[in-house]
N, CA, C and O atoms as a MOPAC input file, in Angstrom:
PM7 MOZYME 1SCF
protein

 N     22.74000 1    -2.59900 1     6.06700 1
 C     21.49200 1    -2.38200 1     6.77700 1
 C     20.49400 1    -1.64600 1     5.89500 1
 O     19.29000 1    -1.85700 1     6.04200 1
 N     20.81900 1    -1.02900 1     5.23900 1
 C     20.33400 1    -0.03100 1     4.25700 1
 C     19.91100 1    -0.86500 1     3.16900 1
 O     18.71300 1    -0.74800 1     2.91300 1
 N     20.56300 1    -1.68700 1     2.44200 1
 C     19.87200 1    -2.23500 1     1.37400 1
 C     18.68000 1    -3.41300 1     1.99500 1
 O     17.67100 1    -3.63500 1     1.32600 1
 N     18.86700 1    -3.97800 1     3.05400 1
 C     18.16900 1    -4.40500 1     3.46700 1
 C     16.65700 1    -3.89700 1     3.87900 1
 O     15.66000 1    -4.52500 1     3.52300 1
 N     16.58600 1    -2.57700 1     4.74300 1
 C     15.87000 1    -2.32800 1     4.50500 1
 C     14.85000 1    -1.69000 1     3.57400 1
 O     13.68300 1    -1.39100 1     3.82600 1
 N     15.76700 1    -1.49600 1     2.06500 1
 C     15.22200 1    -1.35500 1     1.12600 1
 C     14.55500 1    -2.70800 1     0.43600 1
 O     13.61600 1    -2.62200 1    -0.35500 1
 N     14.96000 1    -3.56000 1     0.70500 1
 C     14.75600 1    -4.98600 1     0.09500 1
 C     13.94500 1    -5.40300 1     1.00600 1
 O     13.49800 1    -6.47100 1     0.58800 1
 N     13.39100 1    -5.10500 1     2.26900 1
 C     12.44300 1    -5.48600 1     3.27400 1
 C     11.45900 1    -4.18700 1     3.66600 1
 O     11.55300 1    -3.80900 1     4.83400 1
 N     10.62200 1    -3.54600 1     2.88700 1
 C     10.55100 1    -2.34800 1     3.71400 1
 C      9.59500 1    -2.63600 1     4.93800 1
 O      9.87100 1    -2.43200 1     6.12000 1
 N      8.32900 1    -3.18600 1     4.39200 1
 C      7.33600 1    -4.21900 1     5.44900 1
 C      8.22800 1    -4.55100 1     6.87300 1
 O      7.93200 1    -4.15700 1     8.00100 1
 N      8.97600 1    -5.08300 1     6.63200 1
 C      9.96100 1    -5.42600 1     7.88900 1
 C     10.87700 1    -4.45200 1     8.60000 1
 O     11.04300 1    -4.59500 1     9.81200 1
 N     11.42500 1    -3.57000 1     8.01400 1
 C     11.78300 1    -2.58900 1     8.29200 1
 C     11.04600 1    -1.58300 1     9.12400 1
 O     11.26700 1    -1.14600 1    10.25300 1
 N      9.97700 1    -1.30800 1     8.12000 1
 C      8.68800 1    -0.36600 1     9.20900 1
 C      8.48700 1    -1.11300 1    10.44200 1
 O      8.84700 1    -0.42900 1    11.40000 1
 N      8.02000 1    -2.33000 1    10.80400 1
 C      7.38200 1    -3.00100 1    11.62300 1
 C      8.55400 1    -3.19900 1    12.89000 1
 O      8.32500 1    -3.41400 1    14.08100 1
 N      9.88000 1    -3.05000 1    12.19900 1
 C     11.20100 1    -3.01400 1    13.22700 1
 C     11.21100 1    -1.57700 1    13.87500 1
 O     11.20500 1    -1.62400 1    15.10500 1
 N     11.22100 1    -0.63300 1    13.47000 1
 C     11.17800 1     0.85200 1    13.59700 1
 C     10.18700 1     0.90000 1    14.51600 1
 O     10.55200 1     0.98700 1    15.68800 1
 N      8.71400 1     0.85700 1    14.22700 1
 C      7.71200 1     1.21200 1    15.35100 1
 C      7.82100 1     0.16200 1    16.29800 1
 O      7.58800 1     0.62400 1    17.41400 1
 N      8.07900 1    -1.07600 1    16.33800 1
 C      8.44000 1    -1.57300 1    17.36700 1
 C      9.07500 1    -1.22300 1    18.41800 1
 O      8.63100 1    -1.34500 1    19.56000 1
 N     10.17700 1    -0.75200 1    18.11400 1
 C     11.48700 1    -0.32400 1    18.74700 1
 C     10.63800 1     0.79100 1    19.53700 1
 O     10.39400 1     0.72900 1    20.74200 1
 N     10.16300 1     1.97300 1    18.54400 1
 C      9.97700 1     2.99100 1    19.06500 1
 C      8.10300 1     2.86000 1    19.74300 1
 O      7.49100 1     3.91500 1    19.91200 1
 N      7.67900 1     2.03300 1    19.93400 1
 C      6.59700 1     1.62900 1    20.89500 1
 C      6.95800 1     1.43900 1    21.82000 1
 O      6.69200 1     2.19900 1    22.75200 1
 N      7.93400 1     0.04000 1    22.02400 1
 C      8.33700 1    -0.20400 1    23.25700 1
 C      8.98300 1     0.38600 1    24.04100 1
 O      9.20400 1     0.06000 1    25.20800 1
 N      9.44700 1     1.56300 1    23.32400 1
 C     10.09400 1     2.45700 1    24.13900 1
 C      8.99400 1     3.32600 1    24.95000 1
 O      8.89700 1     3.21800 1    26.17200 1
 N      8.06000 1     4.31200 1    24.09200 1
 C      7.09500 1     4.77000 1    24.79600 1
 C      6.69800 1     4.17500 1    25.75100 1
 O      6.75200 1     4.68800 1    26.86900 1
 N      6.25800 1     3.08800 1    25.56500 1
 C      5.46400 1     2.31200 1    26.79200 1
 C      6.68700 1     1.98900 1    28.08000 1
 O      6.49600 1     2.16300 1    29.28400 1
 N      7.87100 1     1.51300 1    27.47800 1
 C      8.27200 1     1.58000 1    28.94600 1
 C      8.60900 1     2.96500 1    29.69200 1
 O      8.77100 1     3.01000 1    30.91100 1
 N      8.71600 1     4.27700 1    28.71300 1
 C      8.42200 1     5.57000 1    29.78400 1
 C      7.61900 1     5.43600 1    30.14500 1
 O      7.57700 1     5.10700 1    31.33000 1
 N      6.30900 1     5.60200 1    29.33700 1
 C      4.98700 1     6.23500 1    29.67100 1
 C      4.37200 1     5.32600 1    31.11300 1
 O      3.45100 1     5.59200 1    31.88500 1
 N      5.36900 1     4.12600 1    31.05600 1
 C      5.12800 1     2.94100 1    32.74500 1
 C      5.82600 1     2.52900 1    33.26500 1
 O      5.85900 1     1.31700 1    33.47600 1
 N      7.07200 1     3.72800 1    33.89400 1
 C      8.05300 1     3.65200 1    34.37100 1
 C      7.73000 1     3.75900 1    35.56700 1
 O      8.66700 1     3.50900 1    36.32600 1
 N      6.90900 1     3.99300 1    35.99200 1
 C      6.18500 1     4.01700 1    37.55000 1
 C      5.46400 1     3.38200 1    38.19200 1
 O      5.18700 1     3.51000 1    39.38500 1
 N      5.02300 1     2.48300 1    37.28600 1
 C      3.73100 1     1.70000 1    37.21600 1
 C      4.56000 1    -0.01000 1    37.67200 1
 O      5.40500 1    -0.66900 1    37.06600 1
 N      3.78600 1    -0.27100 1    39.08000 1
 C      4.53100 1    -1.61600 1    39.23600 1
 C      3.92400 1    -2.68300 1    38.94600 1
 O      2.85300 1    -3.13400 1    39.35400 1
 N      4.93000 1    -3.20300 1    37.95700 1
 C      4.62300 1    -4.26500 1    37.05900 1
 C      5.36000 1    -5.55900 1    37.13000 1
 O      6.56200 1    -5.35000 1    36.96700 1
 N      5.14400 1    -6.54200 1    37.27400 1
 C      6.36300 1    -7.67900 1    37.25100 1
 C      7.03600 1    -7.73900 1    36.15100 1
 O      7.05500 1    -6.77800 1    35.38200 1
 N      7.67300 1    -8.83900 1    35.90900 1
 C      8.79900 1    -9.20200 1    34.46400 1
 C      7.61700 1    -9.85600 1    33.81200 1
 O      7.51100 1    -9.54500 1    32.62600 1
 N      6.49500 1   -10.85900 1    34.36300 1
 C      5.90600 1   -11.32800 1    33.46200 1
 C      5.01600 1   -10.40000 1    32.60400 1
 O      4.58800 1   -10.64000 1    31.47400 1
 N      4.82700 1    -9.34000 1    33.32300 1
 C      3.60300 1    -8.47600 1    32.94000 1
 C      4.29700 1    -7.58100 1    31.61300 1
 O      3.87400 1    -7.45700 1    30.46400 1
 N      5.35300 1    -7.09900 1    32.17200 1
 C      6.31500 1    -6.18500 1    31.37600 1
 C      6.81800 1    -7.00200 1    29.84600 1
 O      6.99600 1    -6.36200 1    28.81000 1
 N      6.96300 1    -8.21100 1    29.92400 1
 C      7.17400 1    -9.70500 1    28.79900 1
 C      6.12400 1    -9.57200 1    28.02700 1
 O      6.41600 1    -9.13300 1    26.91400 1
 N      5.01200 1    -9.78600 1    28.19700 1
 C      3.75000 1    -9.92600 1    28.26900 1
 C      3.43100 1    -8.11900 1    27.18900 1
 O      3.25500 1    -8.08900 1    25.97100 1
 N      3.44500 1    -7.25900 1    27.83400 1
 C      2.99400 1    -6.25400 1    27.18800 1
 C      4.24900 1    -5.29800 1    25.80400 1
 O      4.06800 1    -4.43700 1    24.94300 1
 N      5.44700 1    -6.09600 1    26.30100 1
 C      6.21500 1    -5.71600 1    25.22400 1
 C      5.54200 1    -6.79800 1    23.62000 1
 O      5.45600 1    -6.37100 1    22.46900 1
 N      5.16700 1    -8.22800 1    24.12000 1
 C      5.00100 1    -8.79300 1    23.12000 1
 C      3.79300 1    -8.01100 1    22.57700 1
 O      3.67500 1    -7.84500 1    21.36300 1
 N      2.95300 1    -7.55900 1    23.39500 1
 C      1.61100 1    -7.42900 1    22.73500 1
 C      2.28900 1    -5.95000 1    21.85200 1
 O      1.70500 1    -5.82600 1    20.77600 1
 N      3.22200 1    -4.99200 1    22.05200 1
 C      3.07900 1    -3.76400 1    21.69700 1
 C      4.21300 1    -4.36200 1    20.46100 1
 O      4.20600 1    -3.71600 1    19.41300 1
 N      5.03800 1    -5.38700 1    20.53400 1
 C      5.57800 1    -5.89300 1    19.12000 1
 C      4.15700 1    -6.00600 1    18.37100 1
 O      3.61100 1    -5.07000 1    17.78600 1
 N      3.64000 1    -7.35500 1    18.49300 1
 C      2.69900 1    -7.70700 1    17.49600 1
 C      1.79600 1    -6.46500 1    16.86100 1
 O      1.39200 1    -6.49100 1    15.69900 1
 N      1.55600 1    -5.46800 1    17.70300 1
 C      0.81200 1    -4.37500 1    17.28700 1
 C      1.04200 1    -3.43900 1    16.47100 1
 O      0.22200 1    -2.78500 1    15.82700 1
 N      2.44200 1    -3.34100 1    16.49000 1
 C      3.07400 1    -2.39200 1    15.30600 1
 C      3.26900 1    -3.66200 1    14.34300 1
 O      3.42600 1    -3.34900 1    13.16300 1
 N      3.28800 1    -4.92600 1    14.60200 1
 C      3.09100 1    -5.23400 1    12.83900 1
 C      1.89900 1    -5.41500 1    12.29700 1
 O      1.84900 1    -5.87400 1    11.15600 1
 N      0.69500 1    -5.09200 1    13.00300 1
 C     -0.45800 1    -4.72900 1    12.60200 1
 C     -0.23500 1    -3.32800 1    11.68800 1
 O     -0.24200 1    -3.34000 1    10.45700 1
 N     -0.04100 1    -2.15100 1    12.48800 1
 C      0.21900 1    -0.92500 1    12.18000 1
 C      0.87000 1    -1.22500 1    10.53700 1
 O      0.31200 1    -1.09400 1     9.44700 1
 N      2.33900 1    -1.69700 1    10.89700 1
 C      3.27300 1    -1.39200 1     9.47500 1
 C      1.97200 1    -2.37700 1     8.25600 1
 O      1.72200 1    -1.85700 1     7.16900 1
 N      1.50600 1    -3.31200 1     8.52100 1
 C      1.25900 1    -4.20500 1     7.53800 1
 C     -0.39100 1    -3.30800 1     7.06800 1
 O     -0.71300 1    -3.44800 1     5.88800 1
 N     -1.46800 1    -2.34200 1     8.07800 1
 C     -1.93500 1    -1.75400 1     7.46400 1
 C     -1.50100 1    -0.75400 1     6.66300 1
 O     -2.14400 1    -0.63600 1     5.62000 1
 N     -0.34100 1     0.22500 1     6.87800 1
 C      0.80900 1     1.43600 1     5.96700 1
 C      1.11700 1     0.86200 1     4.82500 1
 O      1.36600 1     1.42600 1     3.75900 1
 N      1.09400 1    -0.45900 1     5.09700 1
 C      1.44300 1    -1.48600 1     3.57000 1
 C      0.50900 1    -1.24600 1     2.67500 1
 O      0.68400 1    -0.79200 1     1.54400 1
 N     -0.79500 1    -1.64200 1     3.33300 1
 C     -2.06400 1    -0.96600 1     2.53800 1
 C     -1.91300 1    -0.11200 1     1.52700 1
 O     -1.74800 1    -0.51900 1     0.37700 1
 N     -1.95600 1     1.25000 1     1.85900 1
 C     -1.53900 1     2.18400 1     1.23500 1
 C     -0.41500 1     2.46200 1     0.68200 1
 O     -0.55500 1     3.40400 1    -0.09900 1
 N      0.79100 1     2.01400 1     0.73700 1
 C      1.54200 1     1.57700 1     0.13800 1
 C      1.42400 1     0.70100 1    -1.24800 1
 O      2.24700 1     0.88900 1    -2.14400 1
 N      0.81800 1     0.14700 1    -1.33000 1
 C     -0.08800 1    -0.95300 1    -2.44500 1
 C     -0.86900 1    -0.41700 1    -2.96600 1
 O     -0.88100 1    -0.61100 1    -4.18200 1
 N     -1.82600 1     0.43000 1    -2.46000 1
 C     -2.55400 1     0.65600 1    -3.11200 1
 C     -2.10900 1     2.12400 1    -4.46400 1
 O     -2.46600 1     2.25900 1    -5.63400 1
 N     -1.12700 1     3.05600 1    -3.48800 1
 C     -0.35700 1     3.69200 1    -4.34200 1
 C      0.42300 1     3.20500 1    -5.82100 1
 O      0.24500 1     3.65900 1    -6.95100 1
 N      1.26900 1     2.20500 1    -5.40600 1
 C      1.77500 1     1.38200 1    -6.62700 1
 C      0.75400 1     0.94600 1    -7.53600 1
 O      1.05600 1     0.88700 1    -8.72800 1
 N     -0.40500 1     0.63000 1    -7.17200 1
 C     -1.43000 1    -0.29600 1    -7.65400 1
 C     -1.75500 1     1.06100 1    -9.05900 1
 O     -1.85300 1     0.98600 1   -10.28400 1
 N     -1.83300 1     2.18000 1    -8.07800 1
 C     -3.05400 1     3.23800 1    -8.64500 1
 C     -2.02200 1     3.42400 1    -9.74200 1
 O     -2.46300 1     3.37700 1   -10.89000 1
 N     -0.30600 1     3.69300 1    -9.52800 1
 C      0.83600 1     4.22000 1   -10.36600 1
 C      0.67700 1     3.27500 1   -11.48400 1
 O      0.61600 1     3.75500 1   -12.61600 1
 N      0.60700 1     2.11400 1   -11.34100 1
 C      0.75400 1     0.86200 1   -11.77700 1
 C     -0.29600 1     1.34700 1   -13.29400 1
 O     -0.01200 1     1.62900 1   -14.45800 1
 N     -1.72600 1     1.23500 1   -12.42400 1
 C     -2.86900 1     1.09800 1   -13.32000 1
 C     -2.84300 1     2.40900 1   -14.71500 1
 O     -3.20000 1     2.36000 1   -15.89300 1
 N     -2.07400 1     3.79400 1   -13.62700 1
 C     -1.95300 1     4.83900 1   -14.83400 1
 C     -1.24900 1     4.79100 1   -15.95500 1
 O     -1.70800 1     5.42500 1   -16.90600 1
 N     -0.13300 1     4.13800 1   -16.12000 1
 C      1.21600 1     3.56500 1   -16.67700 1
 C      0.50200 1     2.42500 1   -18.21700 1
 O      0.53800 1     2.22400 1   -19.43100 1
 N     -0.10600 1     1.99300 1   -16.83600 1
 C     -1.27400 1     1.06800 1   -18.35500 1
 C     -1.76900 1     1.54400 1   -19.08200 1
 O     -1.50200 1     1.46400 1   -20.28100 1
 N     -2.73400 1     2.25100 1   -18.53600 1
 C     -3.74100 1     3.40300 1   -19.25300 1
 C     -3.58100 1     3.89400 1   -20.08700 1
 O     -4.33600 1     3.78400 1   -21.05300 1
 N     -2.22100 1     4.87200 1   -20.07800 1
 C     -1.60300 1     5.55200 1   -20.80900 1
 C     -0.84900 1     4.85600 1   -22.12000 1
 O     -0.63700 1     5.32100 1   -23.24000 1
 N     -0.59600 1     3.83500 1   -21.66600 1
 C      0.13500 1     2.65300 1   -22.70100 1
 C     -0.91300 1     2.04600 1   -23.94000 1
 O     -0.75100 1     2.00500 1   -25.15900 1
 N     -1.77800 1     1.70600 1   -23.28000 1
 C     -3.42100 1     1.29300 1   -23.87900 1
 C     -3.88700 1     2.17000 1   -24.69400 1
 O     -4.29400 1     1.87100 1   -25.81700 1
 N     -3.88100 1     3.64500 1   -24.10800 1
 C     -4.29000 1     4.59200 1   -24.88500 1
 C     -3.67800 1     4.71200 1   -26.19500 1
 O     -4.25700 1     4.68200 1   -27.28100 1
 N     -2.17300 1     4.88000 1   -25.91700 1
 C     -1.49600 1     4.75800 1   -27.32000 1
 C     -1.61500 1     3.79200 1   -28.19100 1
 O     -1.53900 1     3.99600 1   -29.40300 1
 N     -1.83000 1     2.53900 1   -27.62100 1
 C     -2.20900 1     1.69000 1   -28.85600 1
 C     -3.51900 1     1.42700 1   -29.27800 1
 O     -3.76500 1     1.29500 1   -30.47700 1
 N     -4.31200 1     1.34600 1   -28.48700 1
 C     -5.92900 1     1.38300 1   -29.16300 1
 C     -5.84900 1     2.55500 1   -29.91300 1
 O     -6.32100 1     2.33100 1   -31.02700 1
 N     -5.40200 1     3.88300 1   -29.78500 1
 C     -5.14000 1     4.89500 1   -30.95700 1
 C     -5.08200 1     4.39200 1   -32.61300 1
 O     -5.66400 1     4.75600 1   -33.63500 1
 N     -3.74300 1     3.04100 1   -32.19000 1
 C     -3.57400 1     3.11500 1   -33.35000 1
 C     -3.85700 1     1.80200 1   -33.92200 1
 O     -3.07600 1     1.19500 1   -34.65500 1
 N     -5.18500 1     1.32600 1   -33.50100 1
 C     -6.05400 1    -0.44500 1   -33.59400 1
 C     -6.50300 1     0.07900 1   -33.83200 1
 O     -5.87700 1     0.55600 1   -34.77900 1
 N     -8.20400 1     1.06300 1   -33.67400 1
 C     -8.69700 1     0.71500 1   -33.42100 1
 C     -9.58500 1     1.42100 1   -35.09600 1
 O    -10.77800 1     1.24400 1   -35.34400 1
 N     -8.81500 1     2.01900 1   -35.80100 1
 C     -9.15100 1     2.65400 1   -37.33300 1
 C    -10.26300 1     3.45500 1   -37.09100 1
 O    -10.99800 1     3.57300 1   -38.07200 1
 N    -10.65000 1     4.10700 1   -35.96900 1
 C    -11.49800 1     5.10300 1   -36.17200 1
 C    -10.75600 1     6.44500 1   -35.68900 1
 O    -10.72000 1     6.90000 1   -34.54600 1
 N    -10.21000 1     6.92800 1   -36.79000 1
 C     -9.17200 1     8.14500 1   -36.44100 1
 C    -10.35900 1     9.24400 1   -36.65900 1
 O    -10.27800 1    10.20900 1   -35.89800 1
 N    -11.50200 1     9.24800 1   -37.62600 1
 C    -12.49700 1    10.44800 1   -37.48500 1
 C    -13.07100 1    10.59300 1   -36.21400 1
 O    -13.54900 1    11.65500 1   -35.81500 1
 N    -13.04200 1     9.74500 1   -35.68900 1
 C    -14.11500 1     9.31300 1   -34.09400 1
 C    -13.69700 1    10.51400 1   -33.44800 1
 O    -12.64100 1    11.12400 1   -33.61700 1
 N    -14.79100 1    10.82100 1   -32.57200 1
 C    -14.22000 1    11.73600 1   -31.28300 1
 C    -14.22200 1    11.61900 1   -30.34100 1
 O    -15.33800 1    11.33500 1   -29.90700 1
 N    -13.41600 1    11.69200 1   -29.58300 1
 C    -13.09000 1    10.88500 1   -28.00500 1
 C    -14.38400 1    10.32500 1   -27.44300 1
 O    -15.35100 1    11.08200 1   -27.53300 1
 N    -14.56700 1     9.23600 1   -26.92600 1
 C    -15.52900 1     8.37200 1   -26.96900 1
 C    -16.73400 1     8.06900 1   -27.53000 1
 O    -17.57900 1     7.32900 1   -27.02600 1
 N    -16.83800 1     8.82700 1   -28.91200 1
 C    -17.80000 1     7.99200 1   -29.49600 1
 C    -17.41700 1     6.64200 1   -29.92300 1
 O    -18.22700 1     5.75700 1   -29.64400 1
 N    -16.30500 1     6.29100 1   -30.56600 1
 C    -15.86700 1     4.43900 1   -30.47200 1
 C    -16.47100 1     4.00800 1   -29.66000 1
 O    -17.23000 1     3.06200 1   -29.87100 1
 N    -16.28900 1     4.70400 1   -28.17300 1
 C    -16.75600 1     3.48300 1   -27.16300 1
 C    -18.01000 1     3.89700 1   -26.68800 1
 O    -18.42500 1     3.53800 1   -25.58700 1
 N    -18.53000 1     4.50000 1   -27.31300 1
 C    -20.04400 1     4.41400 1   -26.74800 1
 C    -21.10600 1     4.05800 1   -28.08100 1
 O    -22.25600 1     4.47200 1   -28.22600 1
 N    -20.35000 1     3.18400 1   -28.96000 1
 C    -20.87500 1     2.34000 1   -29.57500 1
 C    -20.93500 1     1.04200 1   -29.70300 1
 O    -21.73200 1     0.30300 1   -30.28000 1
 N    -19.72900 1     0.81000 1   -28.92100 1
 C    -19.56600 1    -0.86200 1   -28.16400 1
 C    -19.14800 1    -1.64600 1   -29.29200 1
 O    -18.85300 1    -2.81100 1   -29.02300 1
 N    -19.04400 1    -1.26200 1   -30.57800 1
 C    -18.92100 1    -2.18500 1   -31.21800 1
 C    -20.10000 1    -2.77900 1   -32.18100 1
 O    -19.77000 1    -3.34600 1   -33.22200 1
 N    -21.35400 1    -2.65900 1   -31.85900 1
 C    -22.45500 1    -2.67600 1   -32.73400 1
 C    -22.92500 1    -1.59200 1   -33.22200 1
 O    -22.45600 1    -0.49600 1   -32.91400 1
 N    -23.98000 1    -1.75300 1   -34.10500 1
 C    -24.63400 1    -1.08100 1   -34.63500 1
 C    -26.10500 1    -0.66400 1   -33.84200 1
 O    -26.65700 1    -1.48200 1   -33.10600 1
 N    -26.55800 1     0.43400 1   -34.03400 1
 C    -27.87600 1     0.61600 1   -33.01800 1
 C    -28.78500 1     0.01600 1   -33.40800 1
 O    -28.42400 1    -0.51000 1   -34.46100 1
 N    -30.13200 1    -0.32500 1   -33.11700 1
 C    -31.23100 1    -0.98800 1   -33.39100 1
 C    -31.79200 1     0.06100 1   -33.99700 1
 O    -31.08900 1     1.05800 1   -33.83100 1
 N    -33.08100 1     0.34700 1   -34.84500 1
 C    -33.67100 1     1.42600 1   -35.40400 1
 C    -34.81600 1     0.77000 1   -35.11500 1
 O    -35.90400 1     1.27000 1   -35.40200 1

């Protein structure tokens, strides 16, 4: 169950708040008279809604990796344009705030 939900986490989350939605809702309208269709009916809607929920958490989830992702590069890039780019006198961004040409006079 465990590797699974490591290998699914998207699905996993969206199983979890499910579970634990439909639970709220049937306390929080344990009094409330409702038929089977109605009760059918609002469990589906409070499924589909937590996989709204988990799949926005995904969001951020992504976007974290994304950001980890992009630093990992950065840092990688850095080390080798260091050692491309033959301007070892340069000082931190003058290389690049010369673009590569020469200025106009």
């Amino acid at each position: 169950m465990r590797a699974w939900a490591e290998a699914h986490p998207n699905l996993a989350t969206w199983a979890v708040l499910a579970v634990g939605m439909v639970a709220v809702l049937a306390w929080s309208a344990r009094e409330v008279a409702l038929g089977p269709a109605q009760w059918w009916w609002l469990g589906v809607a409070t499924v589909l809604l937590a996989g709204l929920c988990a799949w926005i958490i995904s969001w951020e989830a992504d976007a974290q990796d994304d950001a980890q992702d992009d630093a990992q590069d950065d840092a990688q890039d850095d080390t080798e344009v260091g050692d491309e780019t033959g301007d070892e006198g340069a000082e931190d961004g003058e290389a690049a705030d010369r673009g590569g040409e020469e200025p106009v006079a």
